[in-house]
Every structure is written in C-alpha cells, then in structure tokens.
N, C-alpha and C positions, 0 to 999 in steps of 0.2 A: 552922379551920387547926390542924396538927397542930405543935407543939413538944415536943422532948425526948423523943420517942418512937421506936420503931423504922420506915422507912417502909413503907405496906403490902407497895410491891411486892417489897421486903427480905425483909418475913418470910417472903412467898409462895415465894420462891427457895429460900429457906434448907431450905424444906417439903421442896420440890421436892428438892433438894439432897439432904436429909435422905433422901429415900425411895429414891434411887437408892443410896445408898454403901451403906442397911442392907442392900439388895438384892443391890448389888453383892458384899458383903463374906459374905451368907448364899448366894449361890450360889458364890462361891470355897471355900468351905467344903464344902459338897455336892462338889462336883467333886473338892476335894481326899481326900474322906473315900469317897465312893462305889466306888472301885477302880477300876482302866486296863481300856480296851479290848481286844480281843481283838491289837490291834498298837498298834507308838506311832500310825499316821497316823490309825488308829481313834479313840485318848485325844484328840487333837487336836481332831478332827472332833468328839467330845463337847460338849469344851470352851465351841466355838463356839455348840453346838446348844442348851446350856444358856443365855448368853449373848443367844442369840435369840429365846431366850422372854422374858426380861426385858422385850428392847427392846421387842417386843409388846405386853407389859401395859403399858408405860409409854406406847406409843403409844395405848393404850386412853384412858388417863388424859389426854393433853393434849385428847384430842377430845372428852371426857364433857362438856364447859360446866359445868365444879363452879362453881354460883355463889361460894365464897370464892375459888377460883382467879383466875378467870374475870375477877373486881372489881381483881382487886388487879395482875392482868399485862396483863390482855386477850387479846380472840380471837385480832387481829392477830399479836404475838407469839406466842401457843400456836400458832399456824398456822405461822409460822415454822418453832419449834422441833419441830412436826410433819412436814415435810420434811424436816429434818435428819436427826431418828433415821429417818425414812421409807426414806432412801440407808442409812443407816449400817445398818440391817438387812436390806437386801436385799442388801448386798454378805455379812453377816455369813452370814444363810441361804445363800447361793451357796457360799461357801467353806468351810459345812459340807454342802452336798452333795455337793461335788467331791472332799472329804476323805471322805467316805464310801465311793463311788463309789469311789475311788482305795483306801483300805483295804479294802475286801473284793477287791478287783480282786489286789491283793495277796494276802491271806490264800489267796485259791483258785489265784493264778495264770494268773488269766485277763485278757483283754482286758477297757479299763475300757467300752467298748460292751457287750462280754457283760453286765459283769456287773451297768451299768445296767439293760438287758432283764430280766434274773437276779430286779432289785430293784423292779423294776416290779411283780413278780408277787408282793409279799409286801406285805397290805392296808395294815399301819404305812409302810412304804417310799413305795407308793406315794401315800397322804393327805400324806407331807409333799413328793412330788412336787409333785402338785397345790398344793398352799400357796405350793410355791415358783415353779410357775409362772405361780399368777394376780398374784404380788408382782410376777414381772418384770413383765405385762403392764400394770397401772396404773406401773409406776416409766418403761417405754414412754414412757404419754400424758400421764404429768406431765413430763416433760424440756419445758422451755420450746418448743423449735421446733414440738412437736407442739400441745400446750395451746393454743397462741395462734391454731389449725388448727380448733381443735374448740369448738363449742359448750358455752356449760359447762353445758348439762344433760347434754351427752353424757358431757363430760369426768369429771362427777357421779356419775352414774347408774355409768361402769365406774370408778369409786374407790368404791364402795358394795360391789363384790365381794373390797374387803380385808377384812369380817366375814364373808366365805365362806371365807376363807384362814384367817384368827381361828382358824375353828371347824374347818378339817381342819387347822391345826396343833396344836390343843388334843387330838383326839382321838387323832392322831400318840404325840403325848407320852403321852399316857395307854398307849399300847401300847409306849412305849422303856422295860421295866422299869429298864433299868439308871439311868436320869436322872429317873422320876416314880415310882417306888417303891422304891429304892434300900434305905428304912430310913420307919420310921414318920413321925420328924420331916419327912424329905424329901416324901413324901405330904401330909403335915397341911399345909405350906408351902406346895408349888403349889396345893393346892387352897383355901387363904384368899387365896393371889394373884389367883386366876385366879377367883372367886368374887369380891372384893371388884374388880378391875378388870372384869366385865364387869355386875356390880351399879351401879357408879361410870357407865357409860357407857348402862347400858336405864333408871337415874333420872334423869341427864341429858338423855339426848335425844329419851327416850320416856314416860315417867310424869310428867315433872314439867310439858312443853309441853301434854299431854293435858289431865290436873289442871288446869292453870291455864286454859285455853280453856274447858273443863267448867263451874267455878268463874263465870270472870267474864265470860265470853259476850259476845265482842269484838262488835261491828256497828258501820259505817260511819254517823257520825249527821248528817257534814257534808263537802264536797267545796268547797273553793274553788278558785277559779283566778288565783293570783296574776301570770304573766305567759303570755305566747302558750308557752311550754315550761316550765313552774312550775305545778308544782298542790298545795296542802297538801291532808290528809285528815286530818277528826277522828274517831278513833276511841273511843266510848262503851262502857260496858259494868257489870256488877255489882261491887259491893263492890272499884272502883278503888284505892281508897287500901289496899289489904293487900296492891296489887302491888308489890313491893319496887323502883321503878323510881327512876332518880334523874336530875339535866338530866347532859346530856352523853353518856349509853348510846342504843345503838340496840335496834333488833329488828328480825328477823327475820320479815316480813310476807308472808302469802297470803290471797287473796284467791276462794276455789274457787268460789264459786258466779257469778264474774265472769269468772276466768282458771281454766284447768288447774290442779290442786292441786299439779302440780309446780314451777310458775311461782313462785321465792321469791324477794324482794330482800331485801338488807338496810338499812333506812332509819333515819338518827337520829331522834330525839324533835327536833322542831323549837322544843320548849316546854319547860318545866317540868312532870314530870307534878303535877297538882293534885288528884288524888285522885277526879276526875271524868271527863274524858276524857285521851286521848293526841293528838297529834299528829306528824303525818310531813310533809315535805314533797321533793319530791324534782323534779327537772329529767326529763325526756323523753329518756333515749337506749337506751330497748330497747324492745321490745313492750309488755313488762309497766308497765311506768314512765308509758311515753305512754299507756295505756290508765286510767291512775288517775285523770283528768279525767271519765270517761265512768262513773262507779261508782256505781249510785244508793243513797240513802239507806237503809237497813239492811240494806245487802248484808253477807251473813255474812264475818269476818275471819278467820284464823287466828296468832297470835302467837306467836311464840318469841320468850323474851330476856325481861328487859332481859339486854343484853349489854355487855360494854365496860368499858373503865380509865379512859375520857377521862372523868375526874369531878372534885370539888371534894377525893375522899377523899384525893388525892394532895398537897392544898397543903400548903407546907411553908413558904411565903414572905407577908410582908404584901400582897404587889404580887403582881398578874398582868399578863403579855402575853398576850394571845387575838389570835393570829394565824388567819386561814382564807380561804382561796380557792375563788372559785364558790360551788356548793351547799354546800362544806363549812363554810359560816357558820353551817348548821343547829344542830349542838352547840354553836356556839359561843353562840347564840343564844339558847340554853337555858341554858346556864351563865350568863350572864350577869343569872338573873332569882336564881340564890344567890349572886352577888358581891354581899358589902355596900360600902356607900359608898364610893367615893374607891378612887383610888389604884387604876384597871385604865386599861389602855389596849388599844383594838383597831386590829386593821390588818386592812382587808379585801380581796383585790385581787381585779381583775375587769377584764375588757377594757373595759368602759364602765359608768359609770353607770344604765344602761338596764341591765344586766346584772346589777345589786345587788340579791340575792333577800334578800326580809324587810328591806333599808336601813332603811327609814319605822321600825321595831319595833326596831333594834337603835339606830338614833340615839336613839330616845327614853328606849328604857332604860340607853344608856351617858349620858346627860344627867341621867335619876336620879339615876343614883348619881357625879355627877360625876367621869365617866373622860370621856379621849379618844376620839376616834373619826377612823383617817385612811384616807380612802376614797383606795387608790391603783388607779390606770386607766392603759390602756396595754397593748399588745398586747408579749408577750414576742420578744426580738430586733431593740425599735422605741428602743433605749435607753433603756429604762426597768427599771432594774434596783434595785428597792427591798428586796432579800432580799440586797444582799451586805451584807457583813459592816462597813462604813464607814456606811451607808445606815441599817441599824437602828441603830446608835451614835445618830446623829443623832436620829433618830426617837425613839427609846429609851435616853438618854445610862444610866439607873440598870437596864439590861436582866440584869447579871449579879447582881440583886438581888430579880428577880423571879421567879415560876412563869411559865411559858409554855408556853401550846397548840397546838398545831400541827396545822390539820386544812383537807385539801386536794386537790388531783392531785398523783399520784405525784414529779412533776415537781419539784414549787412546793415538795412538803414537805422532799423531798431538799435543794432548794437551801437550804431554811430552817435545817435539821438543821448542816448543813456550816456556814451561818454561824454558828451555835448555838458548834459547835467552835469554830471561830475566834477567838471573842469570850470562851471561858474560861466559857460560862454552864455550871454545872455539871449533870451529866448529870441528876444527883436532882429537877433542878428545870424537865427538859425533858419533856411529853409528848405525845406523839404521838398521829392515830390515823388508821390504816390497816384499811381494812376486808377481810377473808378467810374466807370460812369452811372448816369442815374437816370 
C-alpha cells in the first residue's frame, strides 16, 4: 500500500503530459522559425501538416504496450485515449489537405479539382494522398454503427492498414522540404521522433511478445471445466517467475496450433501468477472461448501481456471494495490471493448462484483473510438493484474510505462508476477495468 507518494497513474499522465507540450511547443517553434508558404492558405495548411505528424507519433505511442505506461494507466484507457487523438487527426490531416488543395488552386488559379489531379501527379503529394485516404477509411469502420456490423477480426485486420498510412506519411514528410529539412535541428528532431516512436511501437508489439514466447515456451499443461460454459486453462512454461506478471493483469492469448493464429482473446489471470504456471479462465461466448474446453494438454500457447492497471500498485487506502460481475470475478480473484488480512470486502453479482464462477475459491480466500463476501443474485430490471448508490452505503457504510475495483459488463461497471460519483468516493481511489485492444 502506497502512502505519501505520488500515484502511479499521476506520474504516468504527467509523462504523457510532459511529452506532448515539449512536442507541442518544439513544433510551434519550427513552424514559426521555418518561413510562410508560398501563400497565407499555404502557411496554414503547414501549420496543420506539422501538427499531424505529432498526433501520429503520439498515436504510435499509446498503442506500443510500454510496460511502464501500460502498469500505471492501462490498455483500457490508452484505447480510449487512442480514439480520441485517432478523430482529432484525421480531421487535422483533412484540413490540411483541403488547405493545400485550396492554396495551390490559388496560387495557379485554377479549379481546386484541377489542381487536386495537378497534385496527384507529384510522388510527395500523392504518398500523403494515400495516408489520408486509408485514415478516412478505418475512421469509416471504427464509427460505432459500422464496428458493431463487423467482425472484429475484420474490423482488426483494416485498422492494421493505419501503419501503411504511418509509413506513406513518414516518407511524405520526408519529401516536404520545407517542414522535415527546413534547418539541421529541424531534421535531427523528426528524425529522433519518428525513430524513437516507431522503435517504441516494433519493441512493444513485436520484439518484446516474440522474446518472451522464445524465452518461456508457453504450453497448455492443464484444462479444467468448471461449469457447462466455464472452462479455466493452466498454462506452464520456462523460468515463470522472471515473467513480470502480477494478480489482477490480463493477457493476450493464442492458441495456433489449436485455433488460427489470428484468433486472440484477452483473458485475466484467474490466479495469482506463482512463478510456476498461469491461469486463465474464461465463460464460452465466441468460437475461440468455447473452443478452450477441447485444448489438449501441451498444445503450443502464444502470450502477450501481462497487461493492465487493475493491480494492488494502485492502493492507496487500508480497505478495499472488489466489486465484479459474471466472469469479471476472475481478476478479482486473483487479487484477492495479495490482499492481506482483514478489512476487504467483495460483492459479486450474478443472476444465480449456479452462475458464480470460482464462488467455492473466492469464499475461502475472502474467509482467510477475514473479509466479507456478499453474493448478490437477481436478474437486472427484477428489482434488484444492489449498485445504486443508497444500496452500497448499506452494504459498505465506510466505502468512501476505501480502494475499490470495478470489473465486469459494460453495463454493471457503468452503473457501479456513477454510483462511485454519487457517494463522493474519490476518483484516486476508484479502479476500473475495461478490456480494449488497440
């Protein structure tokens, strides 16, 4: 338990924080020192073009998996905050095309049709054409009505073509003397940016899963079936304990020589890792899920991760609430093998008791360490409404005094969060987890 310290997820921000204003404030400077376009709509159109390389790199960085990031905010959030600047620079890129488009259209006097065609035919022009139009086609299939249309291997597989955009925007820029050679400093700068953000993003998502797969040589060493759509998998491997894994993170599981190598879930650790094996346990509602019952015994794994915030790094309070619903009892369950003694209490809601996945494992260890445990049942909209805000009072009279976890459907967490507000529990001392990848 952390006292008198800064909290992680504080510093991580501050990081974050920190790297865009230096950013921001070294390309205001560039732009202002580099000299105007051949017109004002030209300077403008700069402006923005520089501006949109930023977002880029920085969009590099929320997806790289930096394990210090990563610990301290979660995937969840970076996913978030990976949509965001995701709009925020495709509009940014738009409106430095149009301004471009529209400045030369200008300068020649010509129609801005001509002069698009005109700019088609000049190779830098047309690479950040292409950039800009594979941005709009994933910004397309991520608008909610579409996504929710689309398989997400599909949805996956064309969001995988924004490191095609990456790389004809990079080489774009490399041809706009005016904005990526301007002056020596200006060269040395994009190219430590754009160096260390795509450094930052092939050790994250590619050297460092490879390495550790290499290293500890995942394999499937045990299959239980704990209900008719409940199945846990233990997964063994070499020198466990130098995997940095901790109770409460997930990972990223494949399974190739069982499923397609594209087939990935993300699954919590339903344990503690112990330095020996892993464990996942996961409910049946996709192919890949319901097919984890049928896995024989050292069928090759592939791991990504440990991933996730939902840890103990975050306490900040003597007391914890572990709230979670359904499967999402998993992390909780695992957290609860580092909560010392006394003073937790859990609420775990489920439409039935027949439905309480790991119950038996989580009563025993909340009776260890002498916490509560209150198994709430009840189908949502049958009046039983144990997430409002009066409800956990009762339940939890000293709740604005504790850490509290929050892991569950979209649904239950939202409700949870909202009462969270209500009740004054302070933000610092609420954590969530929401699974996303990006």
């Amino acid at each position: 338990m952390r006292q008198g310290t800064i909290p992680p997820v504080v510093a991580a921000r501050w990081a974050l924080w920190t790297f865009v204003i230096i950013n921001s404030v070294i390309v205001e400077a560039l732009f202002l020192t580099s000299g105007t376009g051949k017109n004002g709509v030209l300077t403008v159109a700069k402006f923005f073009g520089l501006h949109a390389a930023v977002l880029m790199l920085f969009q590099l960085l929320l997806v790289a998996r930096l394990p210090w990031v990563d610990r301290r905010i979660g995937m969840d959030r970076l996913t978030v905050w990976h949509g965001w600047v995701g709009f925020t620079l495709l509009w940014t890129v738009l409106t430095h095309a149009v301004l471009v488009v529209l400045g030369y259209a200008r300068l020649s006097d010509t129609s801005m049709t001509k002069t698009f065609f005109s700019l088609a035919g000049v190779p830098a022009s047309l690479l950040g054409m292409c950039a800009a139009a594979i941005l709009v086609v994933v910004a397309a299939v991520s608008a909610r009505y579409v996504r929710r249309r689309l398989r997400y291997e599909t949805w996956h597989g064309l969001h995988l073509l924004l490191y095609l955009a990456l790389g004809l925007a990079f080489v774009h820029q490399l041809q706009e003397t005016t904005t990526f050679s301007s002056s020596l400093l200006a060269k040395m700068y994009w190219w430590v940016l754009w160096l260390f953000a795509f450094g930052a993003l092939v050790a994250g998502r590619i050297v460092m899963p490879l390495w550790r797969n290499s290293y500890h040589r995942f394999r499937v060493a045990e299959v239980v079936v704990e209900s008719d759509d409940v199945v846990s998998v233990h997964v063994t491997g070499r020198h466990l304990d130098k995997l940095p894994a901790r109770a409460g993170q997930f990972c990223v599981w494949r399974f190739p020589d069982h499923h397609h190598w594209w087939l990935a879930n993300p699954f919590s650790l339903s344990a503690a890792p112990d330095g020996r094996t892993l464990r996942l346990t996961a409910k049946a509602a996709g192919t890949a899920s319901a097919g984890l019952r049928h896995l024989p015994v050292g069928t090759r794994a592939f791991v990504e991760g440990p991933y996730g915030a939902f840890t103990s790094l975050h306490r900040g309070r003597p007391g914890a609430l572990l709230i979670a619903g359904g499967v999402g009892i998993t992390p909780v369950r695992a957290l609860l093998e580092e909560e010392p003694p006394g003073d937790v209490v859990v609420l775990y809601r489920v439409r039935s008791e027949v439905d309480a996945v790991l119950v038996d494992e989580v009563r025993a260890l909340v009776a260890d360490r002498g916490g509560q445990l209150h198994l709430l049942t009840g189908r949502t909209g049958e009046g039983s409404t144990p997430f409002e805000p009066q409800s956990l009072r009762a339940m939890v009279p000293d709740i604005g005094e504790r850490d509290v976890y929050v892991c569950g459907p979209p649904a239950m967490t939202a409700a949870v969060l909202s009462a969270l507000r209500n009740l004054g529990v302070p933000r610092r001392q609420v954590h969530a987890e929401r699974f996303g990848l990006a």
